[in-house]
N, C-alpha and C positions, 0 to 999 in steps of 0.2 A: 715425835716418834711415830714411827709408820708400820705396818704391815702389808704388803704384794702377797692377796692371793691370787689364784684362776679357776674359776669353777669348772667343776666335772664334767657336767650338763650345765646347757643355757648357756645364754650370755651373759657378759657382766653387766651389760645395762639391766638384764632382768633380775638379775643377782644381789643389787646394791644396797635390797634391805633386810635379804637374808645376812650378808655379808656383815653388815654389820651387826645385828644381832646376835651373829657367831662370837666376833670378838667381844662385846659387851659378854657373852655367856665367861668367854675363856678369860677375861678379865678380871670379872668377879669386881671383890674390893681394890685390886691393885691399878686400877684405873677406868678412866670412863674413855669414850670413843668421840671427837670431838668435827669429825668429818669423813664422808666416802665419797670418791670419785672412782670411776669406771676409763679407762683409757683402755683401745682396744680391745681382748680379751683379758686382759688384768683387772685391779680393782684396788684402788689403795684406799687404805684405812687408817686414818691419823687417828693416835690417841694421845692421853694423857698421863700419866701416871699420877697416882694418890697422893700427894705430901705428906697424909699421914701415917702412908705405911712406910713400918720401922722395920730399915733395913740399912746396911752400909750400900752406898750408892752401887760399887762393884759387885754384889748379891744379890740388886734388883735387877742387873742388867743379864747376867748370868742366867738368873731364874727365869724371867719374863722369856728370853731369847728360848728355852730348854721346852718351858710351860705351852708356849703359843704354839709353836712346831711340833707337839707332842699333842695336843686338846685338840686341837682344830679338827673338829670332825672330816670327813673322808670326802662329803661335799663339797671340799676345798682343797685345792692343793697350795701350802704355801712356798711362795716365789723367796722371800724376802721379810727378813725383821732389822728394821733400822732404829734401833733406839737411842741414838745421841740425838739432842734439839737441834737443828737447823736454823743456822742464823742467818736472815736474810738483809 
């Protein structure tokens, strides 16, 4: 699962540990942040989500989607929430 934000100010290379800090904030218990990269003015943010939170899977994806784009302080604008696994 991922998140595309773009910072306000600065770049994203300057960005990438606010960045994720952010999400770790707006994550809480429902998952941990498992890598950040910076491409261009973007920044994506791979996370994880919790196994142990109890939820029907179409509930977490809803919520997370509603949660992240609504939390994400105003130092961030987000681009993008993609929360199906990508299988490579």
């Amino acid at each position: 699962m991922r998140v595309v934000l773009e910072p306000v100010s600065g770049t994203a290379k300057e960005s990438l540990e606010r960045a994720k800090l952010e999400i770790e904030r707006v994550l809480a218990f429902r998952g941990s942040v498992v890598g950040v990269k910076a491409k261009g003015t973007r920044i994506t943010v791979e996370f994880k989500r919790n196994p142990k939170w109890d939820l029907p899977q179409a509930e977490k994806e809803s919520y997370l989607r509603e949660w992240i784009t609504a939390k994400v302080r105003t130092i961030f604008k987000v681009h993008d929430v993609a929360l199906r696994d990508n299988k490579r």
